[in-house]
C-alpha positions in Angstrom: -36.6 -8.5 15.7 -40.1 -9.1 16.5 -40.2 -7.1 19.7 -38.5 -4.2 17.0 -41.2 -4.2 15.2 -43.9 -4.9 18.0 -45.2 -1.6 18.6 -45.6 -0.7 14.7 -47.4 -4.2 13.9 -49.8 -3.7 16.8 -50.7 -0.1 15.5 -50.1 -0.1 11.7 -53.0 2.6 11.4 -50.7 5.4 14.0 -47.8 4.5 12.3 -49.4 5.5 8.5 -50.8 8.5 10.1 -48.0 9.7 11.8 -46.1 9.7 8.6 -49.1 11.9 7.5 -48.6 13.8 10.5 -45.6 14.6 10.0 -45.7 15.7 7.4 -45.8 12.8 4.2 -48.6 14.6 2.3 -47.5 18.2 2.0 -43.9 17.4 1.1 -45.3 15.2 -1.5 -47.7 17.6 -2.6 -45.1 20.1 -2.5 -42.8 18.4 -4.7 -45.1 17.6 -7.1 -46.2 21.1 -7.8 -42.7 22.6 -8.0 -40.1 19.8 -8.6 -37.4 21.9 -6.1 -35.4 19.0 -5.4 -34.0 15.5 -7.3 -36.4 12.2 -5.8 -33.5 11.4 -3.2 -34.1 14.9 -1.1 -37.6 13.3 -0.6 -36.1 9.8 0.5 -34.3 11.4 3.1 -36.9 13.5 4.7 -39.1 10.3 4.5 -36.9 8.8 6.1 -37.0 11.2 8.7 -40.5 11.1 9.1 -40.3 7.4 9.4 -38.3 7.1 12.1 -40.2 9.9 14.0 -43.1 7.6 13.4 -41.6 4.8 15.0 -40.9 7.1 17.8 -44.7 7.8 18.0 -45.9 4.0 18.3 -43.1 3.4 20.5 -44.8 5.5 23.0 -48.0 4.9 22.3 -47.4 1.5 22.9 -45.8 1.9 26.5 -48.8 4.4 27.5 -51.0 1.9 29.3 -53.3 4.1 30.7 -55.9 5.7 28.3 -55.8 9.3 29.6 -52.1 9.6 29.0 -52.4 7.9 25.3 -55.6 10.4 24.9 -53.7 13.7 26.6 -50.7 12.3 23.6 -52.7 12.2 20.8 -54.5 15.4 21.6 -51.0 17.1 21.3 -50.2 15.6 18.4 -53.3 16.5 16.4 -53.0 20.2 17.8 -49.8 20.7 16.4 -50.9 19.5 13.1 -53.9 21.5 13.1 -51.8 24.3 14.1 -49.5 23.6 11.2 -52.4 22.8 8.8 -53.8 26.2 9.9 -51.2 28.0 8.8 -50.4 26.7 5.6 -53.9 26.9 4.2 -55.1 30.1 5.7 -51.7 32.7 5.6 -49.5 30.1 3.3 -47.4 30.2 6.6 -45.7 27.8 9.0 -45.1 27.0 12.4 -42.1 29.7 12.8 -40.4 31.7 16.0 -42.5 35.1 15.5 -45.8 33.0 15.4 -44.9 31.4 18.5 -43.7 34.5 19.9 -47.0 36.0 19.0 -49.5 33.2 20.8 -47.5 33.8 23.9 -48.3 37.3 23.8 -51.6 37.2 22.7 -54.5 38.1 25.2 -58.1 37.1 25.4 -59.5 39.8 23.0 -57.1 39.6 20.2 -58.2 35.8 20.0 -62.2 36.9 20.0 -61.2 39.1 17.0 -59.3 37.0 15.0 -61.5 33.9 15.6 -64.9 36.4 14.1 -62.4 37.7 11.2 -60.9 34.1 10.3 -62.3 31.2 11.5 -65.2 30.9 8.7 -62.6 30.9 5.8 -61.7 28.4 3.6 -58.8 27.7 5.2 -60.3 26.7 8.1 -62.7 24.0 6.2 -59.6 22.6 4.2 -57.8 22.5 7.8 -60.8 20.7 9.4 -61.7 18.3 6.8 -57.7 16.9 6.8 -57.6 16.9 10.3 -61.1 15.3 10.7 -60.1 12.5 8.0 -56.7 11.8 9.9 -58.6 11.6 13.1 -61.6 10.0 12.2 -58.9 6.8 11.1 -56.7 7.3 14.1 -60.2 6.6 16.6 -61.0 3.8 14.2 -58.0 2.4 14.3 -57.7 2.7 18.3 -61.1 1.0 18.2 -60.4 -1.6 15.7 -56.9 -2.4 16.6 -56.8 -6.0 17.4 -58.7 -6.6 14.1 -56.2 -4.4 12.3 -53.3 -6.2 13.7 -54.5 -9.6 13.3 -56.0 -8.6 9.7 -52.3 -7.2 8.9 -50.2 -9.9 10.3 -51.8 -12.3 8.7 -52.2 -10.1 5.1 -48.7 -7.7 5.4 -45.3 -9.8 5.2 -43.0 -8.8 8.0 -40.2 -8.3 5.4 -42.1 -5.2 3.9 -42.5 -4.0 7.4 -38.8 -4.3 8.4 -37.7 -2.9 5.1 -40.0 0.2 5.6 -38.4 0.4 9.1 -35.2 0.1 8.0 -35.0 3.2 6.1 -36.4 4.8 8.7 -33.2 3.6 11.3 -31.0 3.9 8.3 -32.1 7.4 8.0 -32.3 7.8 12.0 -28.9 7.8 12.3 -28.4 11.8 10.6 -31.8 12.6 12.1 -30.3 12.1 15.7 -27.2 13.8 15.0 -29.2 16.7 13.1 -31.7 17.1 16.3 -28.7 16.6 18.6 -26.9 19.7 16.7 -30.0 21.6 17.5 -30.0 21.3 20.8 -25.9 22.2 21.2 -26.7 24.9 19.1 -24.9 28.1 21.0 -25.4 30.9 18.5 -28.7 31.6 17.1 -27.4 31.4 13.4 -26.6 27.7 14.6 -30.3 27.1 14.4 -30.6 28.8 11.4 -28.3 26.7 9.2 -30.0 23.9 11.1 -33.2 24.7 9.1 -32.5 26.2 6.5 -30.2 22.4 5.1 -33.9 21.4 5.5 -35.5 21.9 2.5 -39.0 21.3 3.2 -38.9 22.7 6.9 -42.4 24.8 6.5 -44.2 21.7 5.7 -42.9 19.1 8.1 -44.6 20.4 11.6 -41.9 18.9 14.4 -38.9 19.7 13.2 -39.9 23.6 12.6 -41.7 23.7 15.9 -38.4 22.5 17.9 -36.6 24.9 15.6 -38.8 27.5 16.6 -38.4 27.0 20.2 -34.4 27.0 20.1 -34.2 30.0 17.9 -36.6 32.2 20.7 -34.1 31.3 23.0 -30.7 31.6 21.3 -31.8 34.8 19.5 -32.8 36.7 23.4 -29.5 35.5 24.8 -27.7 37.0 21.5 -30.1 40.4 22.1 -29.3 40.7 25.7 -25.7 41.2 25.1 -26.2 43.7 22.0 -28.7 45.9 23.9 -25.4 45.7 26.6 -23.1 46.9 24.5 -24.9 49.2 22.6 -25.7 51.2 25.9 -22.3 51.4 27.4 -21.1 52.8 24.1 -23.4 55.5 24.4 -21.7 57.2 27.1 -19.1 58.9 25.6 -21.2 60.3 22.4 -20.3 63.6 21.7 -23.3 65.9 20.1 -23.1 66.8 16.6 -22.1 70.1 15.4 -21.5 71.4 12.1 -23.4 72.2 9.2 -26.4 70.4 8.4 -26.2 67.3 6.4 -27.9 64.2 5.0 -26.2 60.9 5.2 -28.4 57.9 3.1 -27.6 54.5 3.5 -29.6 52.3 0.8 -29.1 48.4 1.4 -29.9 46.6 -2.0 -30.7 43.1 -2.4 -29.2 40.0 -4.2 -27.5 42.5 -6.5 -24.8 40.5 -8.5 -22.6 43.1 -9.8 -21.6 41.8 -12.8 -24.7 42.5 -14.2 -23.8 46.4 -13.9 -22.0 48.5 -16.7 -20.4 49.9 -13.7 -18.7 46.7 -13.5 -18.4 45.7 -16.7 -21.8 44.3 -18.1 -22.5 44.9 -22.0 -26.3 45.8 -21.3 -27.0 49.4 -19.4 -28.8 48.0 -16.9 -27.4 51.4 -14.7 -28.6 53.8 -17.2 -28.7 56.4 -14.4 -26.1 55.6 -12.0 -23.8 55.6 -14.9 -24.9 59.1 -16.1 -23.6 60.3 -12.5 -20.4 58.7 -12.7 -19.8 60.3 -15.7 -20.8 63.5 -14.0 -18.3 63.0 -11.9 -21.1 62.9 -8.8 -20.4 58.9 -8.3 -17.9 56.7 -7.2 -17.5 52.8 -8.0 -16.0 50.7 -5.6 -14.1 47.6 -7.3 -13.3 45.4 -4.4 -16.0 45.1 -1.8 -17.1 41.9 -0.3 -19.9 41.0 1.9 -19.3 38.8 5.4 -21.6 36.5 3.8 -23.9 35.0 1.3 -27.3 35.5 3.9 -28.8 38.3 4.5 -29.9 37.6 8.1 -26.2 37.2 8.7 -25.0 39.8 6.7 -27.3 42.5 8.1 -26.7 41.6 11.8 -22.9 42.1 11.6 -23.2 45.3 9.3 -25.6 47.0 11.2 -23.3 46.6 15.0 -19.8 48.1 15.0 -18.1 44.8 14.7 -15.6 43.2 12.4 -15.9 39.5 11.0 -12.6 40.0 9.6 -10.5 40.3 12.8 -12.8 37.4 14.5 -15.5 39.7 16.4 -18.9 38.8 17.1 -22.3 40.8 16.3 -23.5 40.4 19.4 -20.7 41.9 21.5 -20.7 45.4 19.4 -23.0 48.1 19.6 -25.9 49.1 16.8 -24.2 51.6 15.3 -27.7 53.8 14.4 -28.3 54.3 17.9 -24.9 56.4 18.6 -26.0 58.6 15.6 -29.2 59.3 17.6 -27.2 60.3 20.7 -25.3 62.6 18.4 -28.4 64.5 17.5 -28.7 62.7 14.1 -32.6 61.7 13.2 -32.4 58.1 12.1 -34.9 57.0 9.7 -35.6 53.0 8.9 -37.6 52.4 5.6 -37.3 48.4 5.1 -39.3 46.4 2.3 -38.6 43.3 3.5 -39.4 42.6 7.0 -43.3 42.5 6.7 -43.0 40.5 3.7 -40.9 38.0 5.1 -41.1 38.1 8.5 -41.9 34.3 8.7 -39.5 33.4 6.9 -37.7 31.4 10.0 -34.0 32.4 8.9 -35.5 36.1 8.8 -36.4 35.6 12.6 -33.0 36.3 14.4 -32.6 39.1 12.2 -35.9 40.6 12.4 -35.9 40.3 16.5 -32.9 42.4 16.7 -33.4 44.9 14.0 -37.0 45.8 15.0 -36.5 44.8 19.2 -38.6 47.3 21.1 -35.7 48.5 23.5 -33.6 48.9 19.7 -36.2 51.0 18.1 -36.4 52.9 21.1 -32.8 53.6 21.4 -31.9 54.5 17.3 -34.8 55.6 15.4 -36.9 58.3 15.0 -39.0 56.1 12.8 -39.6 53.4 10.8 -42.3 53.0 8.1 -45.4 50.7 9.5 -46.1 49.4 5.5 -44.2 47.3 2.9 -44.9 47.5 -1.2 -44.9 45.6 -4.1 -42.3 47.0 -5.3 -39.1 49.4 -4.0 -40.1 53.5 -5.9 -43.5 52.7 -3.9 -41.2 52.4 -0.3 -39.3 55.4 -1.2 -42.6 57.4 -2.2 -43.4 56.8 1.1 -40.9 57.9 2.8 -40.6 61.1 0.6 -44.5 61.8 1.1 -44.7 61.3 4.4 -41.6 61.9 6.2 -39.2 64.3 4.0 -40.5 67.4 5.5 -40.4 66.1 9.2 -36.5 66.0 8.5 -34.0 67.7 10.7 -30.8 69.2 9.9 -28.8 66.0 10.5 -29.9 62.7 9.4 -29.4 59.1 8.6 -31.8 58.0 6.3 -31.9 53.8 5.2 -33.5 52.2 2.9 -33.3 48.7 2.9 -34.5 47.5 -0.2 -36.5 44.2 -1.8 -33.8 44.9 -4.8 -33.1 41.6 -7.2 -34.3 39.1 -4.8 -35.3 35.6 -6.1 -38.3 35.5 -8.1 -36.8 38.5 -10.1 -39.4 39.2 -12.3 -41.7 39.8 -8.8 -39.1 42.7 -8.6 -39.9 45.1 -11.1 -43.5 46.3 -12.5 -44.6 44.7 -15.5 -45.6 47.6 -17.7 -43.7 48.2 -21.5 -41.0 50.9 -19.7 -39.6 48.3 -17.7 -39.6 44.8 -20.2 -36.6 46.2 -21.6 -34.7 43.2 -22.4 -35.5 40.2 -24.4 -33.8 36.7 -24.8 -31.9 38.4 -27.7 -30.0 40.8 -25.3 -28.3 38.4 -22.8 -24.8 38.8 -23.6 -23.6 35.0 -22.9 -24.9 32.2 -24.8 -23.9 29.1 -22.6 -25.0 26.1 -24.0 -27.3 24.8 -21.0 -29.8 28.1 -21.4 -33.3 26.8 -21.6 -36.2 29.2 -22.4 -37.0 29.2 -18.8 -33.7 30.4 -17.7 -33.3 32.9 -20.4 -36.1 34.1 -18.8 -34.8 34.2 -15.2 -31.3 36.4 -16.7 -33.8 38.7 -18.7 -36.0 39.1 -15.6 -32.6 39.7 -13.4 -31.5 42.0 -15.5 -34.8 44.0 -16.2 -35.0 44.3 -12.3 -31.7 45.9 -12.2 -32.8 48.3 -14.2 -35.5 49.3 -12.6 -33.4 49.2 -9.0 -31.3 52.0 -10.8 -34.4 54.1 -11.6 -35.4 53.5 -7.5 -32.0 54.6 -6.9 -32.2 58.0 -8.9 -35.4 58.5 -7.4 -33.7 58.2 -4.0 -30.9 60.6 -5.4 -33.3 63.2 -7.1 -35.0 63.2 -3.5 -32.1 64.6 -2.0 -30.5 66.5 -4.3 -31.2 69.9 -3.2 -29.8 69.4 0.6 -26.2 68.2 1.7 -26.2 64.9 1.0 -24.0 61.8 0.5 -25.4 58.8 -0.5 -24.1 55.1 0.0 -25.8 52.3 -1.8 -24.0 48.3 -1.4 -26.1 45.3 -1.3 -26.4 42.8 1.1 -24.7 39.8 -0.8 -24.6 38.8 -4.3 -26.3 36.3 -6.8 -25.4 33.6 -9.0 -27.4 33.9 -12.9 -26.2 31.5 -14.8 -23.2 33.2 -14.8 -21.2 30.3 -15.4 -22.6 27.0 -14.7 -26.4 25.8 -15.0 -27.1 27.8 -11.5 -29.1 29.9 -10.4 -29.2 31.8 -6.8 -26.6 31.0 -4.0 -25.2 28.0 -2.2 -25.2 27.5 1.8 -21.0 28.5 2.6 -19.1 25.7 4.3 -15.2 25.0 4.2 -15.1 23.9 0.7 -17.7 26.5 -0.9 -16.0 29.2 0.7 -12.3 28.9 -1.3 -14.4 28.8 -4.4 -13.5 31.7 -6.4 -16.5 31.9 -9.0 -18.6 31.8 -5.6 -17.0 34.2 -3.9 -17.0 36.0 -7.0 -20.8 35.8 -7.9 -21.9 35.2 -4.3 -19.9 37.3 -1.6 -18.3 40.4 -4.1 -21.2 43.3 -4.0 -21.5 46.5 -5.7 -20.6 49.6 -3.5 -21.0 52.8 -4.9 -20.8 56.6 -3.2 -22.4 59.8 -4.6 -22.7 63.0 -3.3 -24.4 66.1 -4.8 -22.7 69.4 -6.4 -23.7 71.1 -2.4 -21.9 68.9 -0.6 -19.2 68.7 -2.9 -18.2 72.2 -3.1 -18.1 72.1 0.6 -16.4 68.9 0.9 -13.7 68.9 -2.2 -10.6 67.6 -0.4 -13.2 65.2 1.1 -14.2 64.0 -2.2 -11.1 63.2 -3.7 -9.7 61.1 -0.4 -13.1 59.0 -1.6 -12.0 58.4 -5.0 -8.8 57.8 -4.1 -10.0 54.5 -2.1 -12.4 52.9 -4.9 -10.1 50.2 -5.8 -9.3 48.9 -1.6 -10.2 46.0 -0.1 -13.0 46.5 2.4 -15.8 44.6 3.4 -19.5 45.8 4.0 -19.5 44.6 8.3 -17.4 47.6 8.6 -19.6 50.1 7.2 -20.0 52.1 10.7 -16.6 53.6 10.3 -16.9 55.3 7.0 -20.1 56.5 8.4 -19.2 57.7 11.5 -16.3 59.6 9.6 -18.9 61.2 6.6 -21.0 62.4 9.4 -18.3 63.9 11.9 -19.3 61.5 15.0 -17.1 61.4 18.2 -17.6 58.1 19.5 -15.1 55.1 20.8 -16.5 52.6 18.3 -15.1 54.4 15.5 -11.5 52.8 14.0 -9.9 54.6 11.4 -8.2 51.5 10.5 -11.6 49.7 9.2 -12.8 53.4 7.9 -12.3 53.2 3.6 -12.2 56.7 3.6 -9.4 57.1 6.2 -5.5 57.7 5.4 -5.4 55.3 8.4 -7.2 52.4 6.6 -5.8 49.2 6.5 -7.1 47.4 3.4 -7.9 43.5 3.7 -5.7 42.2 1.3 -5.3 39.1 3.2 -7.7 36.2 1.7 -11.1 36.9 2.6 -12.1 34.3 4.6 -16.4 34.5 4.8 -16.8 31.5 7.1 -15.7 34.1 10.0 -19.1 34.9 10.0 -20.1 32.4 11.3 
């Protein structure tokens, strides 16, 4: 036992600072300020920490020579520092794209951003931890035979061992959890790696091996994409027809059941349901995401894939880039990527959809800013791109919708606090003020996604257009249990119905305007026909290939909604396929 504990009793002062090091301190700090998790979430990441601590004096102890324990100490400190860095200054973490980014980073670019941010506060926050850590790691070096003899004689072994013993107890998931890391195959593998960590952007080690993994998973994933997505523009026919506008608008966290197009007391679709009554919008009942993530979600709606029948993202095309072989301009306005672009589940995502070789190959453009809020995205686009328009288009908007924190969603001027505790339609027992707050702000930012969307729809209502608006998974709101936001899917989440319910089930709605109506009447009514199918958003290239008259070997009227060939999924929906 003694030879166990040998190499933490003759450096007690490494062993406290590694905890520090990796990360002790911020998870605390973390949890202090915003209570996320119960007091056992915290054990287990100690625990964690503890072990990896352990690791640390173990080779500190078998480094004899002084230049190798000084070349380990020195990478040690620079990855905290690193981490440190980030946190403080950009209230960012050690994540793939910053990697990504130092690796490409030349000589200038560093001489800039050292004059713009090295005096800054979070630099002297940075070097004042750092300094304090390594200030007691050279005393401690220097002092260490004191120390050890001080704390053998002071310290009882027992509290020792039991501190260790957590630490091995706990070792055993943390070898199995950095094992499945390193088997990971897919680059959503690493994803659901750290995202079941709850404090990953504070704990430096863990999101810097993460890091690593996901650069190389997600290229491998990329490589075969940009493969397929070439050899399926061969056989693209151009375009030809009348001119027309095809808008794709990608919501956000949307639970539909808080829609009077669904069923909701409150007219949280004020607009929307205005057109339906019109008789310019369509409804769809039974539409289902792949998944709960959006990273997922996205990566198999956007390639010409279907979860459903067991296909993978990365071995279909991306469908936008065979309608810009067809002659189709192809228009990307996103509010999310700048503004969560370190987000490490973002990453894989975010690597394919904005890939230099991908932007090349299916846009026209994409917008270079991202806004508070979703009208400002869309006034973009309408001020500065509108009128560069041709006469066939794909326009998508991929919006920041009902994401979690709802009331960051929606402006807060008197217009748009239209709902008070008073106006949420369930009254389940466990509401506290707080979460009445969180189903008012939901719903307030519902409404005010409808008024985005009738901006988008007043925007192209004098040109032939057809407009498709789904979002990219759902949300729990206290719908039915104390809950709020969504749960990671495994086998035994999956086959809950109130999740798949809240969770996977999306809105889907199609409108077109009185132009393209009149031109498109027997068109029109083979839509409404389909609202109450089965279909799932992954398969979303079909319809649209249909709507906009492409000629391409991707395209399967079976998975098309809007085909007499469709096969509806009335099988059980089984989301883990997405995986």
């Amino acid at each position: 036992m003694k030879r166990i504990l040998l190499p933490v009793i003759t450096n007690l002062t490494l062993f406290i600072i590694s905890i520090f090091l990796l990360g002790a301190f911020d998870v605390a700090y973390h949890y202090h300020l915003f209570h996320e998790v119960e007091f056992s979430d915290i054990m287990k990441d100690l625990s964690e920490m503890i072990f990896m601590a352990y690791l640390i004096c173990v080779c500190s102890y078998f480094l004899r020579k002084i230049h190798l324990k000084v070349f380990f100490y020195v990478v040690l400190f620079i990855i905290y520092t690193f981490n440190c860095y980030l946190l403080y200054q950009f209230n960012s973490d050690i994540a793939p794209n910053i990697i990504l980014l130092l690796f490409e980073t030349n000589s200038k670019e560093v001489s800039g951003f050292f004059e713009k941010y090295f005096f800054t506060p979070g630099t002297y926050k940075t070097l004042f931890v750092v300094g304090v850590l390594l200030t007691l790691t050279i005393v401690g070096e220097y002092f260490n035979k004191r120390i050890t003899k001080f704390a053998s004689k002071t310290i009882p072994m027992c509290i020792i061992s039991v501190v260790l013993l957590i630490g091995l107890i706990g070792s055993i998931g943390t070898i199995q959890r950095y094992w499945d890391l390193a088997s990971s195959k897919r680059a959503y593998d690493s994803e659901i790696w750290i995202r079941e960590k709850k404090y990953y952007h504070i704990m430096p080690m863990p999101n810097l091996l993460y890091s690593f993994a996901a650069i190389g998973l997600a290229d491998e994933d990329l490589k075969y994409m940009i493969e397929a997505t070439k050899n399926s523009l061969a056989d693209v026919k151009p375009i030809e027809g009348d001119s027309l506008n095809i808008v794709l608008v990608i919501g956000e966290s949307y639970n539909k059941y808080h829609s009077p197009l669904y069923g909701y007391p409150l007219d949280t679709n004020p607009y929307q349901c205005e057109e339906q009554e019109k008789g310019n919008l369509y409804a769809f009942t039974h539409v289902q995401a792949p998944f709960n993530m959006t990273s997922v979600v996205l990566k198999n709606m956007f390639c010409c894939n279907s979860v459903f029948e067991g296909e993978r993202w990365h071995d279909a095309p991306f469908f936008p880039a065979i309608f810009k072989k067809a002659g189709y301009d192809v228009w990307l306005w996103d509010n999310q990527y700048q503004t969560n672009e370190n987000e490490p589940w973002n990453f894989t995502l975010n690597s394919i959809i904005f890939n230099d070789e991908i932007k090349e190959l299916s846009y026209t453009a994409i917008n270079k800013d991202c806004y508070t809020y979703d009208n400002e995205l869309v006034s973009d686009f309408e001020q500065k791109k509108k009128s560069e328009m041709g006469s066939h288009n794909l326009v998508m908007f991929h919006l920041y919708g009902q994401h979690m924190c709802a009331s960051e969603q929606y402006p807060h001027e008197k217009k748009y606090l239209k709902y008070t505790f008073d106006d949420i339609p369930y009254k389940h027992a466990f509401l506290t003020d707080i979460s009445r707050q969180e189903v008012v702000d939901y719903d307030n930012a519902t409404r005010y996604n409808d008024e985005v969307i009738k901006h988008i729809m007043d925007m192209f209502s004098d040109t032939n257009t057809v407009l498709i608006y789904f979002s990219d998974h759902g949300e729990e709101v206290y719908d039915y249990r104390d809950y709020c936001g969504r749960t990671m899917l495994d086998e035994g989440t999956s086959s809950d119905p109130n999740i798949i319910k809240y969770q996977v089930e999306v809105p889907f709605i199609v409108w077109a305007n009185d132009k393209w109506k009149q031109q498109h009447e027997a068109e029109w009514q083979t839509i409404g026909q389909a609202v109450d199918k089965a279909f799932t958003t992954d398969n979303i290239c079909h319809l649209l290939f249909n709507l906009a008259g492409i000629q391409t070997k991707e395209y399967k009227p079976e998975r098309d909604l809007f085909s007499p060939k469709f096969k509806p999924e009335t099988e059980k929906h089984n989301v883990m396929m997405a995986l």
